[in-house]
N, C-alpha and C positions, 0 to 999 in steps of 0.2 A: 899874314894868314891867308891872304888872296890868292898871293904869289906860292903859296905853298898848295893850294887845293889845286891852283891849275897846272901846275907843274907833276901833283899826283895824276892829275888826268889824261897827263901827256905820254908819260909814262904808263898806264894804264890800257892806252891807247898804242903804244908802241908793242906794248906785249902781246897784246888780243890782235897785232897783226900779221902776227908769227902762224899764226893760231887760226888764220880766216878758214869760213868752211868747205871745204875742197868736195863734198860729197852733194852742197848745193852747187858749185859751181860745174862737177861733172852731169848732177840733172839739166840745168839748164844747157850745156851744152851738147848736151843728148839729143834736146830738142831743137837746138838751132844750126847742129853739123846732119842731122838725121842720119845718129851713129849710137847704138848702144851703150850704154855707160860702161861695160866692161872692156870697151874696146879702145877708151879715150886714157891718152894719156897727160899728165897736167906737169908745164914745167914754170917753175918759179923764174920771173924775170926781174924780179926786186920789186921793191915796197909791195902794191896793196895789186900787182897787176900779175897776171900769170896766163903762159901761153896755153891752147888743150889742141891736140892733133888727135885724130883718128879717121877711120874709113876714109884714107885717100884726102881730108879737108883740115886745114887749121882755122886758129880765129885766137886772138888778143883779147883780155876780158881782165876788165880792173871792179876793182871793190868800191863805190857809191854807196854815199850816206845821205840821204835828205835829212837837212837841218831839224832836228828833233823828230825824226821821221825813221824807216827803216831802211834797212842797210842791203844790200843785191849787187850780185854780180851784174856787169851790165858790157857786151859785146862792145870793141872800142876798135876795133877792126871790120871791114867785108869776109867772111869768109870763102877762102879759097879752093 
């Protein structure tokens, strides 16, 4: 029964990463390219990480969970 809750979870977890929210990750990187959100563009580089360019700068930014805590985009690159 164990092996089957965490196995739903993994699962669960796999889907909802399809699914991350691209509209907080383009405000945050609004604020850390100092580029308007409509001018940022977001490209998926696998799993939970994805690239954003705009106005001239890029920047790497993966998806962090603090253990029982909240979930954030978080810059994993300098941008350039």
């Amino acid at each position: 029964m164990r092996t089957l809750a965490l196995t739903s979870m993994a699962v669960a977890g796999l889907l909802w990463a399809g699914c991350l929210p691209v509209s907080q990750l383009k405000t945050r990187a609004a604020f850390d390219l100092d580029c308007q959100k409509a001018e940022l563009q977001v490209v998926d580089l696998g799993g939970m990480t994805r690239g954003v360019t705009g106005c001239g700068r890029k920047a790497t930014y993966i998806w962090a969970c603090s253990p029982g805590g909240p979930c954030n985009w978080v810059m994993n690159s300098p941008s350039k």
